[in-house]
C-alpha positions as CSV (number, residue, x, y, z in Angstrom):
1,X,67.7,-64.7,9.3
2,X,65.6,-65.7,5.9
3,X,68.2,-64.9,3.1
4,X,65.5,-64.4,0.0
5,X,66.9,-65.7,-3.3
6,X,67.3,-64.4,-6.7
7,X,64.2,-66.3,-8.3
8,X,61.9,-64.6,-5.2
9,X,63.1,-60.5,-6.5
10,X,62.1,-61.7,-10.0
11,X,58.4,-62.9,-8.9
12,X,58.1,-59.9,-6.7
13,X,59.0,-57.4,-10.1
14,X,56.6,-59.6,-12.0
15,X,53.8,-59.4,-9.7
16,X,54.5,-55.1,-9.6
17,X,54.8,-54.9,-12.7
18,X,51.0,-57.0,-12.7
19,X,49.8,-54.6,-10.1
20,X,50.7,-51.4,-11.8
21,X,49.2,-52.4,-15.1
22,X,45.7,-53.3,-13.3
23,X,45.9,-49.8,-11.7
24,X,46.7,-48.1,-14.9
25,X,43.3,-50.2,-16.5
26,X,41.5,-49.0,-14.0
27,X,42.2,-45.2,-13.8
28,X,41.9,-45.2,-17.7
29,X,38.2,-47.1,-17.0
30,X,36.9,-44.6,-14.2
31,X,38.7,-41.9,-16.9
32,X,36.8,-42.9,-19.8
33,X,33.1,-43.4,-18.0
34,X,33.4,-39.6,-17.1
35,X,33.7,-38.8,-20.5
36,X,30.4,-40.7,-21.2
37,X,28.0,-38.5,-22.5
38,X,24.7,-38.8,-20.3
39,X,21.2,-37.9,-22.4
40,X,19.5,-35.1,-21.3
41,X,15.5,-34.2,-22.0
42,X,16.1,-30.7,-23.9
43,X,12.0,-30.7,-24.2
44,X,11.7,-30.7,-20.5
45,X,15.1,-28.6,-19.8
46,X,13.5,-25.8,-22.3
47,X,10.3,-26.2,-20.7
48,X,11.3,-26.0,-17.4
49,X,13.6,-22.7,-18.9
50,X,10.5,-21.1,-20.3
51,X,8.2,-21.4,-17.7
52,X,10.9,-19.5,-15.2
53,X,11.3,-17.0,-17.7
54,X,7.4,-16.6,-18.1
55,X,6.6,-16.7,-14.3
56,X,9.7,-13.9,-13.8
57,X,8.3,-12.1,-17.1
58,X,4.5,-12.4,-15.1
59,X,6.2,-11.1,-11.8
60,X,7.6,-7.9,-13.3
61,X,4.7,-7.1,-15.2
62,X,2.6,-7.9,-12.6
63,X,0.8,-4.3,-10.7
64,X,0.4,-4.5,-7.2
65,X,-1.0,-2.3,-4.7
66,X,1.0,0.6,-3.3
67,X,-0.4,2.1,-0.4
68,X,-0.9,6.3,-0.4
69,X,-0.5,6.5,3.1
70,X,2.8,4.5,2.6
71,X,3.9,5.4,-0.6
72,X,7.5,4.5,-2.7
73,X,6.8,0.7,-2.4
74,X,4.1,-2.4,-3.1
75,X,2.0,-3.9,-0.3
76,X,4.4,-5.7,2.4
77,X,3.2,-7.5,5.6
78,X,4.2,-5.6,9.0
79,X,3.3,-6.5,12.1
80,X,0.0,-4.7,14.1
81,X,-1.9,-4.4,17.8
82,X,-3.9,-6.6,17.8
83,X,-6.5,-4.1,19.0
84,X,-6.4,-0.5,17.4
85,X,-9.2,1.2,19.5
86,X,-6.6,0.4,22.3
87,X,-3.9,2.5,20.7
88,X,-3.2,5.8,22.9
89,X,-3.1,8.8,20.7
90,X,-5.6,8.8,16.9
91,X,-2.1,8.8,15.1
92,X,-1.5,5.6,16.6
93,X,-5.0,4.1,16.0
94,X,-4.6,5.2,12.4
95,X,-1.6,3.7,11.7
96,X,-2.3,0.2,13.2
97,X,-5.4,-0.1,11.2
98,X,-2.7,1.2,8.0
99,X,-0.6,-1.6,9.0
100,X,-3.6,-4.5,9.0
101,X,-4.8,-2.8,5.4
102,X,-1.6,-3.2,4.1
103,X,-1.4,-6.8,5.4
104,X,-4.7,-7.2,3.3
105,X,-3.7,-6.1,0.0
106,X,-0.5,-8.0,0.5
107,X,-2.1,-11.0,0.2
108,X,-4.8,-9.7,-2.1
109,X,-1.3,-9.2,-3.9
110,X,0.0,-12.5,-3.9
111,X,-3.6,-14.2,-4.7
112,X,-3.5,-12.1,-7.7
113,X,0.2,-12.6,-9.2
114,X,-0.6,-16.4,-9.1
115,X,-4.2,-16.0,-10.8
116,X,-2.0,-13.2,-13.1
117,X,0.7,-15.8,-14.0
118,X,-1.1,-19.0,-14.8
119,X,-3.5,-16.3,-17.2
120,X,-3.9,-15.7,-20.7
121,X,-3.0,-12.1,-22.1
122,X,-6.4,-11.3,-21.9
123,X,-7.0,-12.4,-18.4
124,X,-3.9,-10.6,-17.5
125,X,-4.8,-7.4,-19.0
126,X,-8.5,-8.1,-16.9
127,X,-6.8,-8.6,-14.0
128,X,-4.7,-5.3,-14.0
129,X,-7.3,-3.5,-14.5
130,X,-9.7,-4.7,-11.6
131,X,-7.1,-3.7,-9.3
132,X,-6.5,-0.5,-10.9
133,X,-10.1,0.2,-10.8
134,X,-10.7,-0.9,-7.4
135,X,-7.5,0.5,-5.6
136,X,-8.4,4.1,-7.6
137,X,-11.9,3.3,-5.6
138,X,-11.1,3.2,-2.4
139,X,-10.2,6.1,-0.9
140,X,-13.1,8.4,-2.8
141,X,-15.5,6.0,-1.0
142,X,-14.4,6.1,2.2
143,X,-13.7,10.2,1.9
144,X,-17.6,10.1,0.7
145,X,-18.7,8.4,3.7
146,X,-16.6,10.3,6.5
147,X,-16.4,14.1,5.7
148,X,-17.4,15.6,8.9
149,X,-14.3,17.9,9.3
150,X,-13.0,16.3,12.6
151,X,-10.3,14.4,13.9
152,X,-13.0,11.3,14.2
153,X,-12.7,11.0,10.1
154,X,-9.5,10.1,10.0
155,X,-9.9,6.8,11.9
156,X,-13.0,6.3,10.4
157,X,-11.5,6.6,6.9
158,X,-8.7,4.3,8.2
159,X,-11.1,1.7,9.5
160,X,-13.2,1.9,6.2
161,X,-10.0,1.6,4.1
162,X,-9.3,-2.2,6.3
163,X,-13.2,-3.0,5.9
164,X,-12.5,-2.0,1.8
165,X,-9.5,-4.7,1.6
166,X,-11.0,-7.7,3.9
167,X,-13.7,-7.5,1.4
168,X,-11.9,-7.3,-2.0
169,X,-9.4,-9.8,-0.4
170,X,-12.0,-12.4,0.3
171,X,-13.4,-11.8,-3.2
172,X,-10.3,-12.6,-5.2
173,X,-10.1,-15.8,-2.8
174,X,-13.7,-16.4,-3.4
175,X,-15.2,-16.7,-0.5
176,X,-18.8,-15.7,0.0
177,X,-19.2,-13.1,2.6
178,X,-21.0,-14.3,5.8
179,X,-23.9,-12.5,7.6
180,X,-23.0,-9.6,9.0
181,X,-24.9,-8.1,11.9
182,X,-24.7,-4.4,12.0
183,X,-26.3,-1.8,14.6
184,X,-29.0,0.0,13.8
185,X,-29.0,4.2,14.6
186,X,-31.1,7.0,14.0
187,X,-28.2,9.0,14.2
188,X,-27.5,10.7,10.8
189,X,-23.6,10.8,11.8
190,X,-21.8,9.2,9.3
191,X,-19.3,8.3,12.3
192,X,-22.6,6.4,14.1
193,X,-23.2,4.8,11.0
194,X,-22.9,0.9,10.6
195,X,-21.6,0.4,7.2
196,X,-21.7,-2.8,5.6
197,X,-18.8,-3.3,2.4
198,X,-19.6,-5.2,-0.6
199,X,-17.0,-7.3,-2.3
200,X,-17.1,-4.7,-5.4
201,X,-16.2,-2.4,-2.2
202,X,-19.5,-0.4,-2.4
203,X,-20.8,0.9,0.8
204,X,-24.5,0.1,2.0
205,X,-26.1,2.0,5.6
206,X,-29.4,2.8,7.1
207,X,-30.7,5.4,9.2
208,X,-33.9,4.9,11.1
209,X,-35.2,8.3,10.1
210,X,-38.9,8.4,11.6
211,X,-41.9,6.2,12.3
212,X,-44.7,6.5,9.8
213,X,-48.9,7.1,10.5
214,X,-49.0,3.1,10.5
215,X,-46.9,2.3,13.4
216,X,-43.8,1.7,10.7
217,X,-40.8,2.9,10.0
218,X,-38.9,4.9,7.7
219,X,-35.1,3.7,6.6
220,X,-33.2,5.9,5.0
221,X,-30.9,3.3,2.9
222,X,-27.0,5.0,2.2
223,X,-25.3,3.9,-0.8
224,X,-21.7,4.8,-1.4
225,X,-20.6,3.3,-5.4
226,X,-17.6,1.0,-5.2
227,X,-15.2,0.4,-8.5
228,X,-17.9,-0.4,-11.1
229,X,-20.5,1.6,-9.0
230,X,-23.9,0.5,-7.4
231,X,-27.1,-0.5,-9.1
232,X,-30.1,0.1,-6.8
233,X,-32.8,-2.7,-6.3
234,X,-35.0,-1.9,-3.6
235,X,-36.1,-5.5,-3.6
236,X,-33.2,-6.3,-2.2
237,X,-33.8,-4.2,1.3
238,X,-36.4,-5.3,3.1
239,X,-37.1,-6.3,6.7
240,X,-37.4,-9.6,8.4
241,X,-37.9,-11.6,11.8
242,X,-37.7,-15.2,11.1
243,X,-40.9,-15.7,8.4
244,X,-42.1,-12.4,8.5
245,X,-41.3,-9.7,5.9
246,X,-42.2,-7.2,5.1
247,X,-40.8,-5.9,1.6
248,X,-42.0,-2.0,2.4
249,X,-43.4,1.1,0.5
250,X,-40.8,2.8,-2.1
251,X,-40.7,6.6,-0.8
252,X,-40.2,9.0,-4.1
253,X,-38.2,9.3,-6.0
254,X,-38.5,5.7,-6.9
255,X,-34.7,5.0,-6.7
256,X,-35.2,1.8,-9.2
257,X,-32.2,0.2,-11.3
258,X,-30.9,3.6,-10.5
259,X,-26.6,3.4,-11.0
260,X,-24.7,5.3,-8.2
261,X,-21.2,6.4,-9.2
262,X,-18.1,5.3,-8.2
263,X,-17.1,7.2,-5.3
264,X,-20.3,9.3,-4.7
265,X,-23.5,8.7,-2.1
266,X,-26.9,8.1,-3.0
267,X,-30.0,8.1,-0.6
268,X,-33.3,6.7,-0.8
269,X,-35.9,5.6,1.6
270,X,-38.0,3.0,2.4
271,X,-41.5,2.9,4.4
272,X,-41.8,-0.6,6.4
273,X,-45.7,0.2,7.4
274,X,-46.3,-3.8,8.1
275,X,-44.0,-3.7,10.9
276,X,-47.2,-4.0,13.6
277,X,-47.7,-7.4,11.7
278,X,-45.2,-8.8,13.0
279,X,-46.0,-12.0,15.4
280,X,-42.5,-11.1,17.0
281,X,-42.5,-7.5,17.3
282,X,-41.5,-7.6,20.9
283,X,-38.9,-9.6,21.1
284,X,-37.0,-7.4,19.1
285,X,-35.6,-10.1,16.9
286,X,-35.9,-8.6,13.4
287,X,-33.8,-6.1,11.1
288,X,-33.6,-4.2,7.6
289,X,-31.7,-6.8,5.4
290,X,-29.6,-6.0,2.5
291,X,-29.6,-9.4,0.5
292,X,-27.7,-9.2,-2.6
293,X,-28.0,-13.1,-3.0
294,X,-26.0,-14.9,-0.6
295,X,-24.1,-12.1,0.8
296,X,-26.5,-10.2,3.4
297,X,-26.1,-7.3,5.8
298,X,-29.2,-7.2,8.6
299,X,-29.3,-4.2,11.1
300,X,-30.9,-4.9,14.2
């Protein structure tokens, strides 16, 4: 056995005592560097702070749509069949093509409360009261267009209220409608009609009403006003098979610059009387065109 001497216990206190001084030092070190004050950007804190407050001020201010045929809350996505004509009863067909309106206007909603929050006052108060305007719209034109009295109108006025919200959801995104080919009928039911939906969310149809003394025809052109109503320029309803036109007779009453109301149908017709002109005649290839600009509706 090692027998340890005296002058060994008094190194060993000296050397705790060493120890528990260093440990002391450095728990008052790590004590003190807590206690450090660290800068903070208040400019950028309040900033930050004010634009949460804005956006949350923006998003309770902010309108959206509520649907009337599901009424007590805004727009929300739901799921749909992917085919409504395939549904097996009307109430069924109805409510799937509710469901895909309501996925419209929910993300008509959410375009708009971004456009809404990044706005001025001015822009906001413009904003609100597009949507107003529009949304008050929509169901007068599509009652205008499908008053028949039978149990064919209320799908028709459910698939008019989906054709409404594609269109006013691709204008707040801005996108430019693309050609739309549309059927052409002589039939004057507004079921048989092909309707074609602006992105103001007026309605535009033709009827092939009679052929004239010329070997033409006579459209009757169908205008339902949308929110800010319909200004009629018969220049822009013309037919047209590749490079022939033919720009057609204005039947009386001239319906020039003429403003349709919001909600209300307006008829005027047309006399193509060229149409024997045309070099492709047989191949059926033409149609009466509804060219706004760069938006256009042809029914063949």
């Amino acid at each position: 056995m090692i027998t340890l001497g005296r002058g060994w216990r008094v190194a060993q206190a000296a050397m705790l005592v060493l120890l528990a001084g260093l440990a002391a030092g450095c728990s008052s070190s790590a004590s003190s560097t807590s206690n450090i004050p660290v800068p903070v950007d208040t400019a950028a804190s309040s900033s930050a702070a004010n634009a949460a407050t804005g956006n949350a001020s923006a998003a309770a201010s902010f309108v959206p749509i509520v649907e009337p045929f599901d009424p007590g809350h805004q727009a929300r996505v739901q799921s749909a069949p992917a085919s409504c004509g395939s549904q097996s009863s009307t109430l069924a067909i109805e409510q799937c093509y509710q469901a895909k309106t309501e996925n419209a206007d929910a993300a008509t909603d959410a375009v708009q409360l971004a456009a809404y929050s990044s706005g001025s006052p001015s822009q906001r108060t413009a904003i609100l009261a597009q949507d107003a305007a529009w949304l008050a719209a929509r169901g007068p034109v599509c009652q205008a267009a499908f008053n028949t009295g039978g149990t064919i109108d209320g799908i028709s006025i459910a698939t008019c209220l989906l054709d409404e919200s594609t269109a006013r959801l691709d204008a707040v995104k801005g996108i430019t409608p693309p050609e739309a080919k549309l059927k052409s009928t002589d039939s004057i039911d507004p079921n048989a009609i092909a309707w074609y939906t602006t992105p103001e969310g007026s309605r535009v149809g033709e009827v092939d009403t009679q052929g004239d003394q010329t070997g033409g025809v006579i459209i009757g052109w169908i205008i339902i006003g949308g929110a800010d109503g319909f200004v009629v320029n018969p220049k822009q309803f013309y037919y047209v098979d590749g490079s022939f036109t033919d720009p057609g007779l204005i039947e009386a009453p001239n319906p020039t610059y003429h403003r349709v109301a919001t909600g209300v149908m307006y008829q005027f017709g047309i006399d193509y009387s060229r149409l024997r002109q045309d070099p492709n005649e047989v191949k059926g290839t033409g149609g009466y065109v509804y060219a706004p600009g760069s938006s256009v509706a042809i029914w063949q």
